[in-house]
matplotlib code that plots the C-alpha trace (Angstrom):
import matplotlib.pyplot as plt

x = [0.0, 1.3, 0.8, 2.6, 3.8, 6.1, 8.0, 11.5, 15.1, 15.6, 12.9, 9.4, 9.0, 6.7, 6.3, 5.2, 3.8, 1.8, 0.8, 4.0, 7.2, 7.1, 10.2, 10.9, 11.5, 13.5, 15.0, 12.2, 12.5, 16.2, 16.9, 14.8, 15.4, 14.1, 12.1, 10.9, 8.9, 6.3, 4.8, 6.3, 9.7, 9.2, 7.8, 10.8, 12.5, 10.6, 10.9, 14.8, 14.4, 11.5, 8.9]
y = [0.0, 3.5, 5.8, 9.2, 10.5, 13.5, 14.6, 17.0, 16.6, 13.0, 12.3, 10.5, 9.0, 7.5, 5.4, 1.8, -0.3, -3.3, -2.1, -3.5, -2.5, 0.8, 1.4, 5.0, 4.6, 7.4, 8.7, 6.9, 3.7, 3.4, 3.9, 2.5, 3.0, 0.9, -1.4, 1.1, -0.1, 3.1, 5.3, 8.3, 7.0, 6.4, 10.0, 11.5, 9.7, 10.7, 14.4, 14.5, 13.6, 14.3, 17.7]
z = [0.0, -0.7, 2.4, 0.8, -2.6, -3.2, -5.7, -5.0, -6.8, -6.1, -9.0, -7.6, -4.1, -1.8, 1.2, 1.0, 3.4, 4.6, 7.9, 10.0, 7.9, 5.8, 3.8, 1.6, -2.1, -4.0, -7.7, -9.1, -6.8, -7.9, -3.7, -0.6, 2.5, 5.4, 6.5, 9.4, 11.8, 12.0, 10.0, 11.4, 11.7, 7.5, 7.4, 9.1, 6.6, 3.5, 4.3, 4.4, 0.6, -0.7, 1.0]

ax = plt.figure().add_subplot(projection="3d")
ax.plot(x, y, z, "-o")
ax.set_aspect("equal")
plt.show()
């Protein structure tokens, strides 16, 4: 499931997740960081790259 979409200059990005793990994908998927184990952590995450 995808919880947030952005784009910024790393390309397209989003957060993926099933509800347990969440990781952050970046430059068009080409980079994912994670598995995080909350939402907000993957947020936190998601706005370093991508606001």
């Amino acid at each position: 499931m995808i919880y947030k979409e952005g784009h910024s200059s790393y390309g397209h990005c989003w957060i993926e997740g099933d509800g347990i793990n969440f990781w952050v994908y970046v430059m068009d998927g080409r980079s994912s960081y994670g598995p995080y184990s909350s939402l907000a952590d993957a947020i936190s995450e998601f706005n370093r790259y991508c606001l």
